[in-house]
DOFIDO-788024 format. One record per atom (N, C-alpha, C): x, y, z; residue number from 1; residue in three letters. Coordinates in Angstrom, 2 decimals, always signed. Layout:
BEGIN
       X       Y       Z   i  aa
       X       Y       Z NUM ALA
...
% end
This chain:
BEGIN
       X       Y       Z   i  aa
  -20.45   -4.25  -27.30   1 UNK
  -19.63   -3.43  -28.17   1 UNK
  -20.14   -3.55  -29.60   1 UNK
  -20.09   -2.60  -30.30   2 UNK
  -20.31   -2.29  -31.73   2 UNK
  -19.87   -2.81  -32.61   2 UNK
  -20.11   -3.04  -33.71   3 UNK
  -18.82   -3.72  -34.69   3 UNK
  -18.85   -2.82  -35.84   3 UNK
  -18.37   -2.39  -36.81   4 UNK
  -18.11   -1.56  -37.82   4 UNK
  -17.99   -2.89  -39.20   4 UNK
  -19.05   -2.29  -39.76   5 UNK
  -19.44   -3.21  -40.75   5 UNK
  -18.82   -2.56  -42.17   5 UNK
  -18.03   -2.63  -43.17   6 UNK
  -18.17   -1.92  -44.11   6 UNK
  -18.95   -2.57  -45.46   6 UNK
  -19.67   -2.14  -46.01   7 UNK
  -20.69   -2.67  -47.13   7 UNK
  -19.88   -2.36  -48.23   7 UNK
  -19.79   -2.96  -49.09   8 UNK
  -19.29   -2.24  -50.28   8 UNK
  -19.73   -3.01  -51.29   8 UNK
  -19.91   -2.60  -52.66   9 UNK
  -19.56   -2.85  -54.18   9 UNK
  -18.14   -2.52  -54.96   9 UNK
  -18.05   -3.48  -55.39  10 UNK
  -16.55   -3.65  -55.86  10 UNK
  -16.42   -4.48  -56.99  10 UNK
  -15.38   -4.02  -58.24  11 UNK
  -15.39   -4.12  -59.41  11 UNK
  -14.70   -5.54  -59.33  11 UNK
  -14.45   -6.42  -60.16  12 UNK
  -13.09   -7.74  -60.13  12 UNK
  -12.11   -7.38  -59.64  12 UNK
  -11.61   -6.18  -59.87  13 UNK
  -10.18   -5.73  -59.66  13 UNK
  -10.70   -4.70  -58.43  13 UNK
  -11.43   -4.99  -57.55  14 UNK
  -11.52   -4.44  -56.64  14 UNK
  -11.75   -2.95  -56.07  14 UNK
  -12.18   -2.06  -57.11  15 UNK
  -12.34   -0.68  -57.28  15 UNK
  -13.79   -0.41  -56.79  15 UNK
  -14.26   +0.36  -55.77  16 UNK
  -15.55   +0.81  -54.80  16 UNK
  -16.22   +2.25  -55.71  16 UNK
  -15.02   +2.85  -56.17  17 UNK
  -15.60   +4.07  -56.35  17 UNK
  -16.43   +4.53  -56.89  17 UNK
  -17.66   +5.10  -56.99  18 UNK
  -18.56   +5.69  -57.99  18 UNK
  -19.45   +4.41  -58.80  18 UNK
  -20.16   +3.65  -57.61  19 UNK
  -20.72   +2.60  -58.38  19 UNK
  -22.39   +2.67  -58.96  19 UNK
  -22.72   +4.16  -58.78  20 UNK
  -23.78   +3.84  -59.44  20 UNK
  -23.38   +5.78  -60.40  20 UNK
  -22.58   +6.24  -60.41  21 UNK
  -21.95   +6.99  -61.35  21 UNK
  -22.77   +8.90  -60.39  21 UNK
  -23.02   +8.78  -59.34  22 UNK
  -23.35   +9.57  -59.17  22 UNK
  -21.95  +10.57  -58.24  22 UNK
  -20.99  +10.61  -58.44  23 UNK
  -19.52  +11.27  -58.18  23 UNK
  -18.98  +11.75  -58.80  23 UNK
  -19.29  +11.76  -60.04  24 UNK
  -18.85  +12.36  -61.05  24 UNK
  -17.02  +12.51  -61.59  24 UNK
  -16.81  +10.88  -61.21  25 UNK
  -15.72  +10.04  -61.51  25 UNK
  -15.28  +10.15  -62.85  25 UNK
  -16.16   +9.83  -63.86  26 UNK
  -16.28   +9.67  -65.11  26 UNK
  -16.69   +7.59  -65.63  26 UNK
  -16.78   +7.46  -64.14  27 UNK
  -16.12   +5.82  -64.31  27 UNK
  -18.14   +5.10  -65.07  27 UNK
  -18.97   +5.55  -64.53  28 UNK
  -20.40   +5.69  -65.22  28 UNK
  -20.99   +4.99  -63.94  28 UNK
  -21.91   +4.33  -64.47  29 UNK
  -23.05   +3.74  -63.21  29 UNK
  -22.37   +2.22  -63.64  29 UNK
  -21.48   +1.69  -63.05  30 UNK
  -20.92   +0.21  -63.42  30 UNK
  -21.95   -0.87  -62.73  30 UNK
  -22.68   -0.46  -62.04  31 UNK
  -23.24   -1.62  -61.20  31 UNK
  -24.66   -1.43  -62.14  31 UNK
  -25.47   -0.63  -62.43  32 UNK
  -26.24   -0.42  -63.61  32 UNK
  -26.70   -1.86  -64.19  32 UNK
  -25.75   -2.01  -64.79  33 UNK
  -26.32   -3.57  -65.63  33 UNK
  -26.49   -4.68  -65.05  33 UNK
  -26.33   -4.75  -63.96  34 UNK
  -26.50   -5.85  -62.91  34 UNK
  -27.38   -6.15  -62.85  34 UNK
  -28.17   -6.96  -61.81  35 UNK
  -29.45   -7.23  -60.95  35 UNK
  -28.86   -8.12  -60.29  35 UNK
  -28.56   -7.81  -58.74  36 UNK
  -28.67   -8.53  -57.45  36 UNK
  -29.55   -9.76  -57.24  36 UNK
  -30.82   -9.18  -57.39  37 UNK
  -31.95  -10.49  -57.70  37 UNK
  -32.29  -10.50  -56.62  37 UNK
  -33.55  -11.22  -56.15  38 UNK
  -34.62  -10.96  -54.75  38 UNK
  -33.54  -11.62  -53.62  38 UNK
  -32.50  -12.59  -53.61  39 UNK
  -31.78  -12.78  -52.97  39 UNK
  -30.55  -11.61  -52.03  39 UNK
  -30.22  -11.39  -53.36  40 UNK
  -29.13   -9.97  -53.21  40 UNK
  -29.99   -8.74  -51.89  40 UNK
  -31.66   -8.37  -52.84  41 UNK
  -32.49   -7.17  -52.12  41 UNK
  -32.22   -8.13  -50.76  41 UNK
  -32.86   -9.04  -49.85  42 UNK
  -33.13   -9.67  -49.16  42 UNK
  -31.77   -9.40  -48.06  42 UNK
  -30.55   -9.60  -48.56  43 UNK
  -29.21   -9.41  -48.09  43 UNK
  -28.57   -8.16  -47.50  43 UNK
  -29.17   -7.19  -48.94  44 UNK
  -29.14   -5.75  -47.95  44 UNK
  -29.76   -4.78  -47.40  44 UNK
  -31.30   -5.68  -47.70  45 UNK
  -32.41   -5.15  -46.66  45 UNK
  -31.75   -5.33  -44.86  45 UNK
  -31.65   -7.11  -44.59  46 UNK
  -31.59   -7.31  -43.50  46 UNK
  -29.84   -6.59  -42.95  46 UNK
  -29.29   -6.46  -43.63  47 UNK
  -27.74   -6.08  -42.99  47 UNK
  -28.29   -4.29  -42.35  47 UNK
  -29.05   -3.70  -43.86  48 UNK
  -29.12   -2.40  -42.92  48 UNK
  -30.16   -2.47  -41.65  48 UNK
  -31.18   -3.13  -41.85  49 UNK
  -32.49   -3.66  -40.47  49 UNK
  -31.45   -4.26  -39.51  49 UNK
  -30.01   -4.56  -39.64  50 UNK
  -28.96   -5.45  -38.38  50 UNK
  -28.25   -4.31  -38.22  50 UNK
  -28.80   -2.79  -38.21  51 UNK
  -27.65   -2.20  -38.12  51 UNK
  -28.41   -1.14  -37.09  51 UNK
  -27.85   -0.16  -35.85  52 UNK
  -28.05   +0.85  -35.69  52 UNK
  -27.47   +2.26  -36.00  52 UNK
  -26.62   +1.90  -36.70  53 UNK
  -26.09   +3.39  -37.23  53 UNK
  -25.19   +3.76  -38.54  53 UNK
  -25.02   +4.37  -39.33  54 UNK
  -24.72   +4.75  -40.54  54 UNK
  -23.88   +5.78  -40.21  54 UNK
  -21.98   +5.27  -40.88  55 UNK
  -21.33   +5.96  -40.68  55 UNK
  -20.51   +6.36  -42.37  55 UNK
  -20.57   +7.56  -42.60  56 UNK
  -19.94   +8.11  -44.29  56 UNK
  -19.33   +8.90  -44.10  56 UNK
  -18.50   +8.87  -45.47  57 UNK
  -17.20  +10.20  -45.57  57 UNK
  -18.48  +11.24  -46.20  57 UNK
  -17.48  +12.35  -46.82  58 UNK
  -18.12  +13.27  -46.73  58 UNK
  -19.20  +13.21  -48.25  58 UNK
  -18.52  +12.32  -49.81  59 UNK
  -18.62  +12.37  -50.71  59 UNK
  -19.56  +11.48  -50.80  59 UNK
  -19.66  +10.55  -49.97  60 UNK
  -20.90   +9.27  -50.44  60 UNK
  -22.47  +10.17  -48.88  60 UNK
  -21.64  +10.72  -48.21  61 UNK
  -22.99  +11.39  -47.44  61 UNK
  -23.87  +12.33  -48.15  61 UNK
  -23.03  +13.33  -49.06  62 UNK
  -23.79  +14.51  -50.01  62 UNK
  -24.23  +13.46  -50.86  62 UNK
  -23.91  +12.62  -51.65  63 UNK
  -24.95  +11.72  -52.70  63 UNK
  -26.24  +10.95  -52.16  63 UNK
  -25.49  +10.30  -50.70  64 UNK
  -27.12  +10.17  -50.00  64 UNK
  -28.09  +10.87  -49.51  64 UNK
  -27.63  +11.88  -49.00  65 UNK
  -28.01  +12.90  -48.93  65 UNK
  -29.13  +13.49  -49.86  65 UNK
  -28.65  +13.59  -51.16  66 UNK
  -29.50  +13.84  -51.92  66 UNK
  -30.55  +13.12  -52.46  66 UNK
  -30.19  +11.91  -52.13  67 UNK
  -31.33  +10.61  -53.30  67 UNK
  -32.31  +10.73  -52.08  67 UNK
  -31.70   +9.75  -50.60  68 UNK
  -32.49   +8.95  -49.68  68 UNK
  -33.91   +9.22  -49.01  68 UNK
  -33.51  +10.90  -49.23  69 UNK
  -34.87  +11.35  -48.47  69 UNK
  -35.92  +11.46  -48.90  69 UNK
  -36.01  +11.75  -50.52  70 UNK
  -36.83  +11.36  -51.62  70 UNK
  -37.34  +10.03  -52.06  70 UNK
  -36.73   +9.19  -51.30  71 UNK
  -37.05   +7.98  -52.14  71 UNK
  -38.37   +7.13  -51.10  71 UNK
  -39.42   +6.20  -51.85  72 UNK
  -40.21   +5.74  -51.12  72 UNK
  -40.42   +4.35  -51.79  72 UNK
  -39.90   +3.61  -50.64  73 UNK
  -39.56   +1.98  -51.50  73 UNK
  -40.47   +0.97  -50.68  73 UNK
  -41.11   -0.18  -51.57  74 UNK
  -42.04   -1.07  -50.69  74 UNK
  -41.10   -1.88  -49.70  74 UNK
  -39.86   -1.88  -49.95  75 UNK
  -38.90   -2.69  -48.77  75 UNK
  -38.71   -1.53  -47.50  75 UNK
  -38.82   -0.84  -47.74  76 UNK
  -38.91   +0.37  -46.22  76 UNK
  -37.37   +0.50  -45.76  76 UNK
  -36.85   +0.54  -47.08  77 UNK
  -35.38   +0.62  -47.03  77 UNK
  -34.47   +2.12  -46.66  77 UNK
  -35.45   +2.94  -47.21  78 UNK
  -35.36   +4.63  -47.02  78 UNK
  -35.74   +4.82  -46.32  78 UNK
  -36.88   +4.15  -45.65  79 UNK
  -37.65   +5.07  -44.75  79 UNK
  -36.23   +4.25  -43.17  79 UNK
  -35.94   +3.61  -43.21  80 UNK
  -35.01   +3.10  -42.33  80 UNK
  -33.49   +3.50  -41.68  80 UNK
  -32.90   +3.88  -43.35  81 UNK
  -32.11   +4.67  -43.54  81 UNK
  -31.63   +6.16  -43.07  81 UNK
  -33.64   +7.26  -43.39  82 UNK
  -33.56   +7.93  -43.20  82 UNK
  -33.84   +8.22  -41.89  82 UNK
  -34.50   +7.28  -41.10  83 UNK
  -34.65   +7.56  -39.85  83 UNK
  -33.62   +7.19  -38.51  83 UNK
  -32.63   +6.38  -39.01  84 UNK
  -31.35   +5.75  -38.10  84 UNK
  -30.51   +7.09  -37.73  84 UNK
  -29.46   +6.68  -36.86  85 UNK
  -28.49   +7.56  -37.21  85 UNK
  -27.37   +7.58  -38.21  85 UNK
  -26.90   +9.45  -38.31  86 UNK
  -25.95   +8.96  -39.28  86 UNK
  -24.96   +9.80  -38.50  86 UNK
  -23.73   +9.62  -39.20  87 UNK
  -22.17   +9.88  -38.73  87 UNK
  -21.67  +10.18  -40.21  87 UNK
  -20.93  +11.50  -40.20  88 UNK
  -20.70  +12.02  -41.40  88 UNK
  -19.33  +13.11  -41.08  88 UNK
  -18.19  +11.89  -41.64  89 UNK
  -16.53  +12.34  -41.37  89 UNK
  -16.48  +13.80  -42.57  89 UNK
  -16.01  +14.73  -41.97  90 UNK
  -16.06  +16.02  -42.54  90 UNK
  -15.58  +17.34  -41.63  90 UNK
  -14.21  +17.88  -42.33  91 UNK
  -13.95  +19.05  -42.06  91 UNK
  -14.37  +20.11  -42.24  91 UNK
  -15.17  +20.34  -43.35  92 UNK
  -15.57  +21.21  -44.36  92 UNK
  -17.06  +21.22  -44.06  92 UNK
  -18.00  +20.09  -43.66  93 UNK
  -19.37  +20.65  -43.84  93 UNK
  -19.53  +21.12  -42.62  93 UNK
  -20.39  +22.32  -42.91  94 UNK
  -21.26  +23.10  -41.90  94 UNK
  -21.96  +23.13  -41.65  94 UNK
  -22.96  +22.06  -42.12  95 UNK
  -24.43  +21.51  -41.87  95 UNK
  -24.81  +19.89  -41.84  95 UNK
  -25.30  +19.13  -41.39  96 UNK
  -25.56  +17.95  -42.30  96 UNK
  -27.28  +18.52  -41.88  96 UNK
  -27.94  +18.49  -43.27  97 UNK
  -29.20  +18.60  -43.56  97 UNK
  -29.98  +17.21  -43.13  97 UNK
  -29.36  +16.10  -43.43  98 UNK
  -30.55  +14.80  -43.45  98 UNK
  -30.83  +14.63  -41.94  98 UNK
  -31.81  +14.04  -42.14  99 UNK
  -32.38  +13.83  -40.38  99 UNK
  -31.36  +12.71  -39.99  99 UNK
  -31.25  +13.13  -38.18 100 UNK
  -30.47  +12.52  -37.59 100 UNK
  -29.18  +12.65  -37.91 100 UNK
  -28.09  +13.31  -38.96 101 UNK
  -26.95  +13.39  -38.74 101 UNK
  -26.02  +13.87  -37.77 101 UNK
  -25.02  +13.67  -37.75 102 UNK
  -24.17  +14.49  -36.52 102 UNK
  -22.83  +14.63  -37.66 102 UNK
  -22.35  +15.69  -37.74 103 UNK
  -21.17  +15.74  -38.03 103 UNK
  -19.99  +15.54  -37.10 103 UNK
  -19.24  +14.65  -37.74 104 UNK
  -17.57  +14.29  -37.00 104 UNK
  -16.58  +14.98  -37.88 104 UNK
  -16.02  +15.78  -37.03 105 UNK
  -14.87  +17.05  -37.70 105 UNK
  -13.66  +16.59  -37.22 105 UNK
  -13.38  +16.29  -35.70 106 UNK
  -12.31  +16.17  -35.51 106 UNK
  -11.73  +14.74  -34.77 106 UNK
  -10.42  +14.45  -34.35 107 UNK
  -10.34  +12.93  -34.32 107 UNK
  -11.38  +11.74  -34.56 107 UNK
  -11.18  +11.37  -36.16 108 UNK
  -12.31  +10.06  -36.15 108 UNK
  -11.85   +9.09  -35.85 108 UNK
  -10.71   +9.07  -35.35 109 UNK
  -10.16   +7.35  -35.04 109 UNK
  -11.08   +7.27  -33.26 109 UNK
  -10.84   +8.29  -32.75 110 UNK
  -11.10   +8.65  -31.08 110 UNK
  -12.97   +8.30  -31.53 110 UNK
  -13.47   +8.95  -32.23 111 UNK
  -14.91   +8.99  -32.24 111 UNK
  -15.33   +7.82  -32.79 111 UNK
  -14.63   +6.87  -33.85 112 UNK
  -15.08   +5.71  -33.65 112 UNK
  -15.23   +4.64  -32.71 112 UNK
  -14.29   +4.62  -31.75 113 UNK
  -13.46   +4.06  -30.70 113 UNK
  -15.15   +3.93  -30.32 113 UNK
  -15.15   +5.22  -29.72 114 UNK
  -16.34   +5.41  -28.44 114 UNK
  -17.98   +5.48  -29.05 114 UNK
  -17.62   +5.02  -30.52 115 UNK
  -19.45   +4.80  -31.43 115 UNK
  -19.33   +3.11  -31.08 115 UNK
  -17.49   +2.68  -30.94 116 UNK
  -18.38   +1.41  -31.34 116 UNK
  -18.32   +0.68  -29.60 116 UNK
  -17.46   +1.55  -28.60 117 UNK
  -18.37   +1.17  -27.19 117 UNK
  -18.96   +1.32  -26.85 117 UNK
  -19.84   +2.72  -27.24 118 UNK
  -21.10   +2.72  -26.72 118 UNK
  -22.29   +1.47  -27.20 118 UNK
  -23.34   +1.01  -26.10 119 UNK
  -24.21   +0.31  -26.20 119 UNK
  -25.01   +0.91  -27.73 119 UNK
  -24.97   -0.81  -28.33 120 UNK
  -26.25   -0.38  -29.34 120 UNK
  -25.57   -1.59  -30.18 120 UNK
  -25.82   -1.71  -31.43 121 UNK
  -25.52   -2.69  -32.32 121 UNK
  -24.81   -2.03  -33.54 121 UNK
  -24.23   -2.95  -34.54 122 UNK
  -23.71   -2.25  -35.50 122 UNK
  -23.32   -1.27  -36.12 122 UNK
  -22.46   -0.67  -36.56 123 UNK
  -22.43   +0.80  -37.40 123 UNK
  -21.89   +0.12  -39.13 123 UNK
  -22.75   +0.48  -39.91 124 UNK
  -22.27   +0.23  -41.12 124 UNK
  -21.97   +1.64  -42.14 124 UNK
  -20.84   +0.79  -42.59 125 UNK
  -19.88   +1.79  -43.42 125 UNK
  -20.31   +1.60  -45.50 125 UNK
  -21.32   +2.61  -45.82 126 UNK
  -20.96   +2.47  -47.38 126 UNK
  -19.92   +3.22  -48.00 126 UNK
  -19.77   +2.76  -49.29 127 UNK
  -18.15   +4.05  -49.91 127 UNK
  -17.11   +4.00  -49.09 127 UNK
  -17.40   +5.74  -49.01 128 UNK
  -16.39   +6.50  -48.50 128 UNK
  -14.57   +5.88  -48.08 128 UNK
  -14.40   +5.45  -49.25 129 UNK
  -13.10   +5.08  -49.10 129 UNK
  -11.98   +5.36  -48.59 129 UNK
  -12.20   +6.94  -48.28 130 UNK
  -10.70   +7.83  -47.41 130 UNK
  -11.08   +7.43  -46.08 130 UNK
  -12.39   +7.28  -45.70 131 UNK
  -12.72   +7.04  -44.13 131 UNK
  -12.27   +5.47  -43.90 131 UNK
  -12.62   +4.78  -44.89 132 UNK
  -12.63   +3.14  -44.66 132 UNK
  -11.07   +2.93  -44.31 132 UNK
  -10.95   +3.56  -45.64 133 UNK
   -8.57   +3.85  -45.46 133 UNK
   -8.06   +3.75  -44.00 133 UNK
   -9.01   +4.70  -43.72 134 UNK
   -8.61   +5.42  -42.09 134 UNK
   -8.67   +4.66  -40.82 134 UNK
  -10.09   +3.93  -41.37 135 UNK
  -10.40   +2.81  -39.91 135 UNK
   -9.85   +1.87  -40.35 135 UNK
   -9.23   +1.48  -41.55 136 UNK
   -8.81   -0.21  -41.98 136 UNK
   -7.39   +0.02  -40.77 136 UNK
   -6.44   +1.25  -41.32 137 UNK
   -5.13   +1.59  -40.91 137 UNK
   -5.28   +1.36  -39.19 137 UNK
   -6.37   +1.59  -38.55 138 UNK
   -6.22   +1.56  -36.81 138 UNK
   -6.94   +0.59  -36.48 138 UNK
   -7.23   -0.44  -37.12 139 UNK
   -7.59   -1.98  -37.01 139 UNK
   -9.35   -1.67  -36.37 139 UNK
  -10.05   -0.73  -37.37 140 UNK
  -11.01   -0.60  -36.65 140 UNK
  -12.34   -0.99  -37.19 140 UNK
  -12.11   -1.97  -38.31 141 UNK
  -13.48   -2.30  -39.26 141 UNK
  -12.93   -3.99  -38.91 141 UNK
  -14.53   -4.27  -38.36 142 UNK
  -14.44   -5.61  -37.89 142 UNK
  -15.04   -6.58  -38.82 142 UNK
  -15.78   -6.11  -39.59 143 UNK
  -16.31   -7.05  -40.89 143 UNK
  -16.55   -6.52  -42.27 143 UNK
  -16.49   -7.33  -43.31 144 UNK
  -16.02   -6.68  -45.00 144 UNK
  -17.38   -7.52  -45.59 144 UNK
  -18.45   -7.13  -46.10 145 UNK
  -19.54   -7.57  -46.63 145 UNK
  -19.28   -7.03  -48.12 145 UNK
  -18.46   -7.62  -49.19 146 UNK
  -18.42   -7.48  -50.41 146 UNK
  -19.35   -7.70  -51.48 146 UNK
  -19.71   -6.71  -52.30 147 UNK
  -20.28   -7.72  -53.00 147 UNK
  -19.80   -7.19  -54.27 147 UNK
  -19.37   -8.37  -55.19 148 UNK
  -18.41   -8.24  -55.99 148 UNK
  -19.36   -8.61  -57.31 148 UNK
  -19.15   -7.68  -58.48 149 UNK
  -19.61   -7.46  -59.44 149 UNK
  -19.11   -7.60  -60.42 149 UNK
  -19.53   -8.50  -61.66 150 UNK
  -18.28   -9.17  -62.66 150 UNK
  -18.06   -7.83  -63.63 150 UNK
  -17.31   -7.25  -63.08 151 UNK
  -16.78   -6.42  -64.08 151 UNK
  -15.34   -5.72  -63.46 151 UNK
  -14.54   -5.26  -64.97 152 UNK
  -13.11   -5.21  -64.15 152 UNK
  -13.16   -3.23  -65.15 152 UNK
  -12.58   -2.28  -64.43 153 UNK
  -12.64   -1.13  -64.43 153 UNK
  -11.64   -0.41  -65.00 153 UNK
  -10.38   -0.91  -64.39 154 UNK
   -9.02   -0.82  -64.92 154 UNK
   -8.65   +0.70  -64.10 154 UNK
   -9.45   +1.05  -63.56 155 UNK
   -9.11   +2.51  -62.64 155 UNK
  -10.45   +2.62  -61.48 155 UNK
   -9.82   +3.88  -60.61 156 UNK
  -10.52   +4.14  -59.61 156 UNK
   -9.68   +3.57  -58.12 156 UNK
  -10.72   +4.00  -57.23 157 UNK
  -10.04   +4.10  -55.91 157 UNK
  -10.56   +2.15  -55.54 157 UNK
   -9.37   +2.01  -55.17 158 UNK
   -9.78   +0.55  -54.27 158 UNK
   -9.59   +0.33  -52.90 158 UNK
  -10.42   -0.65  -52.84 159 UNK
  -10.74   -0.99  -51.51 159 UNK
   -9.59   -0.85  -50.20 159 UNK
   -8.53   -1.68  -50.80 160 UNK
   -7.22   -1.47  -49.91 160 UNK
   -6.49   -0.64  -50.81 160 UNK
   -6.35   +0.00  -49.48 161 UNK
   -4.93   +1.02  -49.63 161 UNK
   -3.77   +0.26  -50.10 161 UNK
   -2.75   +0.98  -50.72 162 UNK
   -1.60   -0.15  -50.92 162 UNK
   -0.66   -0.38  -49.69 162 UNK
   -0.94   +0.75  -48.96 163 UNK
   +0.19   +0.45  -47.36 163 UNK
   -0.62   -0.24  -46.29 163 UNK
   -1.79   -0.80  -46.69 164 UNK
   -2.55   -1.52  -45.50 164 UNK
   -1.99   -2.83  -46.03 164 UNK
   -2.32   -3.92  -44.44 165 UNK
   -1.95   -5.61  -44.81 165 UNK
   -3.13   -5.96  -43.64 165 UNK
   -3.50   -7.14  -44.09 166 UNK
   -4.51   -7.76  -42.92 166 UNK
   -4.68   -8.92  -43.47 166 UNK
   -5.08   -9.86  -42.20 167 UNK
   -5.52  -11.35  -42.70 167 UNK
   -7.01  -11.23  -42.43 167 UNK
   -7.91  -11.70  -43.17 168 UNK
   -9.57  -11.96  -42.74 168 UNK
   -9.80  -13.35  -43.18 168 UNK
  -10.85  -13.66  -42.49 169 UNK
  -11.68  -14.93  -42.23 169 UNK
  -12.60  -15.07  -43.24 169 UNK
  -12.74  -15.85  -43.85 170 UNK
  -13.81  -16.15  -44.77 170 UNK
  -14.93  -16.57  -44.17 170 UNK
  -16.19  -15.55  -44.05 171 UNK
  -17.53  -16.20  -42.86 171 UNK
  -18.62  -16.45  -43.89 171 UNK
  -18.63  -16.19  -45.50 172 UNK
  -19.49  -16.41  -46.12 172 UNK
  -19.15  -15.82  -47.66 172 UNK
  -19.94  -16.90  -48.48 173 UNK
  -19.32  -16.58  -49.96 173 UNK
  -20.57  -17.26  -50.62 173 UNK
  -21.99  -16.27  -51.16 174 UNK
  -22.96  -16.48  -51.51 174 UNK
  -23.23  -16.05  -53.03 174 UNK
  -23.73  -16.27  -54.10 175 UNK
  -23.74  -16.24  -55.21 175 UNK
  -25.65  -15.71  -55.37 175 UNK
  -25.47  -14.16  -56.47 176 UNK
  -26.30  -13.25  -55.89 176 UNK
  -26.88  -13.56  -57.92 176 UNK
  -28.10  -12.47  -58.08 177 UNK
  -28.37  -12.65  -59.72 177 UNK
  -26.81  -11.92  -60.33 177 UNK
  -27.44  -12.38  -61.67 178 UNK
  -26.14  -11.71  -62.31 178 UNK
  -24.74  -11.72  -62.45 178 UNK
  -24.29  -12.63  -62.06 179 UNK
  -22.92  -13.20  -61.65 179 UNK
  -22.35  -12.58  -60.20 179 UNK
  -22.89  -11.78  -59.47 180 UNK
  -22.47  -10.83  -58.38 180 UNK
  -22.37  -11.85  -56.99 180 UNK
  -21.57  -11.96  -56.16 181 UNK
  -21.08  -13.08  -55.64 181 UNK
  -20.49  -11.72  -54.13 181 UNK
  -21.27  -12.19  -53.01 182 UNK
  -21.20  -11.45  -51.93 182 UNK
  -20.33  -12.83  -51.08 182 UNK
  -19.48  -11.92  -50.82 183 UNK
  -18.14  -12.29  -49.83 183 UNK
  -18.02  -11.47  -48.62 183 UNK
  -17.91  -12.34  -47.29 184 UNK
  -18.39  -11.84  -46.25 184 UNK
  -17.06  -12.19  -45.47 184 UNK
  -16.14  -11.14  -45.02 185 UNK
  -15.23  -11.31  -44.03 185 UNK
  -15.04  -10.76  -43.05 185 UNK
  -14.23  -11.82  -42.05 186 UNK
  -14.05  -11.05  -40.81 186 UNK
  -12.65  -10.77  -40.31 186 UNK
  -12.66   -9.34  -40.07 187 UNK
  -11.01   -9.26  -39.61 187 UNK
  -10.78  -10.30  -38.46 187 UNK
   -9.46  -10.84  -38.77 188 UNK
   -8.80  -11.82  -38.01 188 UNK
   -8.02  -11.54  -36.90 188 UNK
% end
């Protein structure tokens, strides 16, 4: 069985949204001044190389969408990306252009169910916070790979919903460049 990984960047106060300012939030590129550091690259090289499939809402798929296929990195991070599958929650699109997408239009709780029994390994989740909302609410994201960035925002969408509750496991709490400190949990 599959596990549903969600990746995220997240402010002190816990806000995902628009972290490199390409959403046009107003909130800017907050992660920008950072540096992860060869540790950090190393962390989310191997999580996406531990993954077989890439699942996004509709708003963080059009931004990847646009960068990923263009990009040509000596970590073979794009070229990985662009060649996996992807899963892209959406009523509204009528195409997904990037290679390998499939659009999911209708029940995503049902279509996750059966991504994460079918044989294969991982599905990891970036952004898309209305989708994450969605699988947190039907107990369907089995691990929280944070990585938390010293800065506090004072707005934007966060991670938990305010009507979600859950207990998680603390499986790892690693200290990245830059004060950025990746916290690794597992739903309990």
């Amino acid at each position: 069985m599959s596990r549903i990984i969600a990746s995220q960047y997240l402010s002190l106060d816990g806000v995902l949204e628009d972290p490199v300012g390409m959403e046009g939030s107003g909130l800017g590129d907050w992660t920008g001044p950072f540096s992860r550091g060869p540790k950090g690259d190393a962390f989310k090289r191997a999580e996406l190389f531990n993954s077989d499939a890439v699942l996004l809402g509709r708003r963080t798929y059009d931004a990847f969408a646009a960068v990923w296929p263009t990009v040509n990195d000596e970590a073979g991070f794009a070229k990985r990306i662009n060649a996996m599958p992807k899963y892209v929650v959406s009523r509204t699109l009528k195409a997904a252009v990037w290679n390998n997408s499939t659009i999911v239009s209708q029940d995503v709780v049902t279509c996750v169910r059966e991504l994460k029994a079918a044989p294969g390994g991982d599905i990891i989740v970036y952004g898309s916070a209305m989708l994450l909302h969605t699988l947190m609410r039907a107990g369907l994201v089995d691990q929280y790979n944070l990585m938390i960035f010293p800065t506090v925002l004072g707005r934007g969408i966060r991670l938990f919903p305010q009507d979600w509750s859950g207990a998680l496991k603390l499986a790892e709490c690693t200290e990245f460049g830059s004060g950025i400190v990746l916290l690794k949990y597992l739903s309990a």
